[in-house]
N, C-alpha and C positions, 0 to 999 in steps of 0.2 A: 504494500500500500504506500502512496505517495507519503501520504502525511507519516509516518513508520518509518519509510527508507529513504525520503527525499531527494528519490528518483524522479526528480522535475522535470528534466531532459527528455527520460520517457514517455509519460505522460503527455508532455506538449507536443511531442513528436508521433506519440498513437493519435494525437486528438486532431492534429495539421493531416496526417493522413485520411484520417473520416471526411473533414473538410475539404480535401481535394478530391475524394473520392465522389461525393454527393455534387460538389462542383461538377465535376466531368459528365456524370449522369444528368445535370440541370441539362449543360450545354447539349449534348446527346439529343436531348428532349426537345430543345426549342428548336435543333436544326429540323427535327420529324415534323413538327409544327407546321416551321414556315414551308417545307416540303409539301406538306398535305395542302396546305394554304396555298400554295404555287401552282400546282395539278391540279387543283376543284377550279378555282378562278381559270385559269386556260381553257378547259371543261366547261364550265359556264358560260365563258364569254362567245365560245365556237357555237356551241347545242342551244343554246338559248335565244339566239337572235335579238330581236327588239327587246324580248324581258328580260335580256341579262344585268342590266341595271340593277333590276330589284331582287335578283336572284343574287347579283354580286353583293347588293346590299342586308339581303338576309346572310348569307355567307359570313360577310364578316361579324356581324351579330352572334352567329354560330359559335366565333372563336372567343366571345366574353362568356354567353348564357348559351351551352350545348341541348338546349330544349327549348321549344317554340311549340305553340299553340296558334291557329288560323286567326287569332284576336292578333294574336302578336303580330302575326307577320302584316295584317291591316292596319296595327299601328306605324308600323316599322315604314313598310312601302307606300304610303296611303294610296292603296289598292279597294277596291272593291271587294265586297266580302266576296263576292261569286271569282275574280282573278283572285285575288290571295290562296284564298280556296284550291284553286286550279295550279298556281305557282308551286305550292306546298305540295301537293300531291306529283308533280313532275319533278322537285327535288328529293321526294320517296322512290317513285320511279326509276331516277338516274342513281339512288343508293346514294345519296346523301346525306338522307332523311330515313326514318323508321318510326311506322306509329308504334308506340308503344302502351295504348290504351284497350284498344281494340271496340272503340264503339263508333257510333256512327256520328256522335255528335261530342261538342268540347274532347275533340282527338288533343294528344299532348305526342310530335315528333322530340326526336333526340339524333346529333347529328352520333351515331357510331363511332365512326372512324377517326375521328377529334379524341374522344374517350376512351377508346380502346390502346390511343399512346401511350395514356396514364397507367393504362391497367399491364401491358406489356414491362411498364416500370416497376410497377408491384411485383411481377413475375418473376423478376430477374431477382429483385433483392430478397 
């Protein structure tokens, strides 16, 4: 124990190691990020045509709050409930999107693959 054998050196030197470890793992992470972020946006902007606008703008949304609701996305794009609607459901479609409610009305999407970095991270450690 430090405080017993004041092995300082040790200690500061186990502890710089965890910090550089969990460092590397952040950076790891944000590169997956802006990757994923880089491919969907390309993606959207080619397959979406005129709605890529609001598609790009739920997108980035996505990478704050990974769950949307068709309220949301109406607030977000102000979209029409019946396009929002339709937007949402073409970013399910293209696997962007996943309902995960399973009803036919106040659905709540989750973007997966945004989520699934974090949990790849879990898996490792």
């Amino acid at each position: 124990m430090v405080r017993d054998d004041g092995d300082w050196e040790g200690w500061v030197s186990f502890f710089l190691d965890g910090v550089a470890e969990v460092a590397t793992e952040a950076a790891a992470t944000v590169r997956r990020i802006l990757e994923l972020r880089d491919r969907t946006r390309e993606r959207l902007g080619r397959d979406f045509g005129r709605r890529s606008g609001s598609a790009l703008k739920m997108l980035d949304s996505l990478f704050t709050s990974p769950l949307i609701s068709v309220r949301d996305a109406i607030d977000l794009t102000r979209l029409t409930q019946p396009a929002a609607n339709r937007l949402v459901n073409d970013l399910a479609q293209a696997g962007v999107l996943r309902e995960i409610t399973g009803r036919k009305r106040d659905r709540l999407f989750r973007f997966d693959s945004y989520l699934e970095l974090f949990a790849e991270r879990e898996d490792l450690g």
